[in-house]
N, C-alpha and C positions, 0 to 999 in steps of 0.2 A: 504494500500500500504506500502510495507514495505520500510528501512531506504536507500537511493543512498547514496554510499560511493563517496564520490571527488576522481576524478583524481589525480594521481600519477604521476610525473615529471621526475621519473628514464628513462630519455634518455637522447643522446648525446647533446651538444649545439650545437645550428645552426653554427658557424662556426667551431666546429668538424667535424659537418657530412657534410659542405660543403664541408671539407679538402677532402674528400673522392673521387674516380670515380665515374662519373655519371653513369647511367645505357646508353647505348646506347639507341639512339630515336629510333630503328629499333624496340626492345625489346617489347618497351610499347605504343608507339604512330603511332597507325598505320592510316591508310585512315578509310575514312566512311565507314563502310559495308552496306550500304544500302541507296540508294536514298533518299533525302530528297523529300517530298510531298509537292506540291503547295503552302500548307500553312504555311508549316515549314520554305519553302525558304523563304517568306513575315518574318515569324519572326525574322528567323536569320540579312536579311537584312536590318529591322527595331531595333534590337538591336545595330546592328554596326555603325550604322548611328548615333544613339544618342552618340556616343564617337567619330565617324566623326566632327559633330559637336559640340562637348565640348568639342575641342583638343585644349592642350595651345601648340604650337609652340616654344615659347623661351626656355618652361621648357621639354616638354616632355610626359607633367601629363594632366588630362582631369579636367573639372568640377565633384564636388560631386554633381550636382541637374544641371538643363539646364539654362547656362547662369549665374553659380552662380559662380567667379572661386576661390576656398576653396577646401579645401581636406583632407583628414587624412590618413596615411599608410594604413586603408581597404578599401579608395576609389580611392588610389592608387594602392593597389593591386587589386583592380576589371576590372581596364584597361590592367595588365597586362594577367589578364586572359583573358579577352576578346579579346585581342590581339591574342594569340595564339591559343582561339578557330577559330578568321576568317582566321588564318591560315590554321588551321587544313579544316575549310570545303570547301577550296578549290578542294578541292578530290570530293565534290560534283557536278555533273552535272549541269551546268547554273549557278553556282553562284557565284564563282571568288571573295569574299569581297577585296583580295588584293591579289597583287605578292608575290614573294619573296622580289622583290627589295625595296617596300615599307614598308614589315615587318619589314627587317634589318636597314632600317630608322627610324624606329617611335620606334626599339627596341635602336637602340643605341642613341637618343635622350634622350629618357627614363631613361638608364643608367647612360647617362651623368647627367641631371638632378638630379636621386640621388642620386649620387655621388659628388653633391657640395653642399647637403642640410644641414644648420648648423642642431645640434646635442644640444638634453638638457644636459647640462652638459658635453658637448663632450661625450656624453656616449649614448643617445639612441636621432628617431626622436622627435621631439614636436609633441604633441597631432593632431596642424594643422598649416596646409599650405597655401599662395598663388597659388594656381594650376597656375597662369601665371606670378609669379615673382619667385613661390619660397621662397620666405621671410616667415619666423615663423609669425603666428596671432594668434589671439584669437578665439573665438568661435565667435564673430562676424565678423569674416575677418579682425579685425583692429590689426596692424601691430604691435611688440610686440618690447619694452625692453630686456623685459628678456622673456624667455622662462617659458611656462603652466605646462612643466610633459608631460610625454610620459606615451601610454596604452599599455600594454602588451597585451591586446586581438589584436591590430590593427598591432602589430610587428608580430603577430604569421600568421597573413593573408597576410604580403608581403613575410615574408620566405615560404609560402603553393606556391605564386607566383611565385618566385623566382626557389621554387624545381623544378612547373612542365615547366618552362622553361629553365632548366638545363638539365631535365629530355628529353625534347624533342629536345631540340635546346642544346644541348652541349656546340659546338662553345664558348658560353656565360658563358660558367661554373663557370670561372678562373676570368672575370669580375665582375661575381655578389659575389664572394668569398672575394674579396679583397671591394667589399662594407660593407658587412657584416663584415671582420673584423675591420673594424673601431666602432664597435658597442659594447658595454657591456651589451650584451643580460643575464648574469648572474643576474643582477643587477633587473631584471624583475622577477627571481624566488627565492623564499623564503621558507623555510619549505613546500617544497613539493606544492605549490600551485604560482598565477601565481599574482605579483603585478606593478598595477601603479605607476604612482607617480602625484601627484599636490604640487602646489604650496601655500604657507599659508599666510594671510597676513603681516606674520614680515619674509616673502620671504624666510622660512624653507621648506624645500623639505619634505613631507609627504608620504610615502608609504601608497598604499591600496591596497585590495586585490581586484581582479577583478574577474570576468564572477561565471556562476553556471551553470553547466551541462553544455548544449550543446556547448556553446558559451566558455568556459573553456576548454571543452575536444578538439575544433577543433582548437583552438590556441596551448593547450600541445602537440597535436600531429603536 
């Protein structure tokens, strides 16, 4: 098998290309073309229910695992996607997961939420979250002094969030713009490649370099 060259980083920064107009939701997000089948509705509505029920109310944000409430920008970003899919299959026959009016409720909860999340270094998220306080912790949910380091892989999957809810719900564009520029998303690329940061124990902030192949290329892009 011959040599995989790494990803290449020559693109905009996320609050450049936020700067931008979204595409209109008519463009690219359209209805279901096709009936979901008896067993796809059971799945669909067995997916939503697991973030039905792992929903933190104060924050906005769900459980990363059932009942466990801790998070990290990719298991925050996986609500927000799941969000806007049970949106989207509303268009399907029988299945209704929510309104509009509930959408724009648990979207602008959400929002709110992360938008008062403190910041490592005022510059990017911490690694993890309280999903129901919001408060910085550690990898054991214990509540933190100082801040762990932020991952660049898990910032690349709430901006992927972020796009295709810009991308389909516009409305929101100019919201999630002004979240992200509070962010020093530069800070996370380096020579052409994508880095973390942790924390050392005489509390010196350490860069490393994150992800390989797949897990690298879908946070670059």
């Amino acid at each position: 098998m011959g040599a995989v060259s790494q990803p290449v980083l020559n693109v905009s920064l996320p609050e450049q290309a936020l700067a931008q107009a979204p595409p209109t939701a008519s463009s690219t997000c359209g209805e279901i073309a096709a009936p979901l089948k008896p067993e796809e509705q059971v799945y669909a509505k067995s997916a939503w229910q697991y973030f039905v029920n792992n929903y933190q109310q104060n924050t906005g944000f769900t459980n990363s695992t059932g009942g466990y409430p801790s998070g990290t920008l990719w298991d925050i970003g996986n609500y927000l996607m799941a969000l806007n899919s049970a949106m989207a299959l509303n268009s399907a026959p029988l299945l209704n997961l929510i309104d509009q009016a509930e959408f724009d409720a648990r979207l602008n909860k959400f929002l709110t939420g992360s938008s008062g999340l403190k910041l490592f270094e005022n510059a990017l998220a911490n690694k993890v979250y309280n999903a129901a306080t919001g408060q910085m912790v550690d990898d054991g949910n214990n509540p933190l002094e100082k801040e762990i380091g932020w991952s660049a892989l898990d910032v690349g999957r709430i901006l992927a969030a972020f796009h295709v809810i810009r991308t389909c719900h516009p409305q929101y564009a100019d919201w999630m713009k002004g979240i992200v520029d509070n962010w020093q998303v530069a800070r996370s690329l380096k020579d052409g490649q994508l880095y973390g940061a942790t924390v050392l124990p005489d509390n010196k902030t350490l860069l490393v370099q994150e992800g390989r192949l797949s897990y690298e290329e879908y946070a670059a892009r």
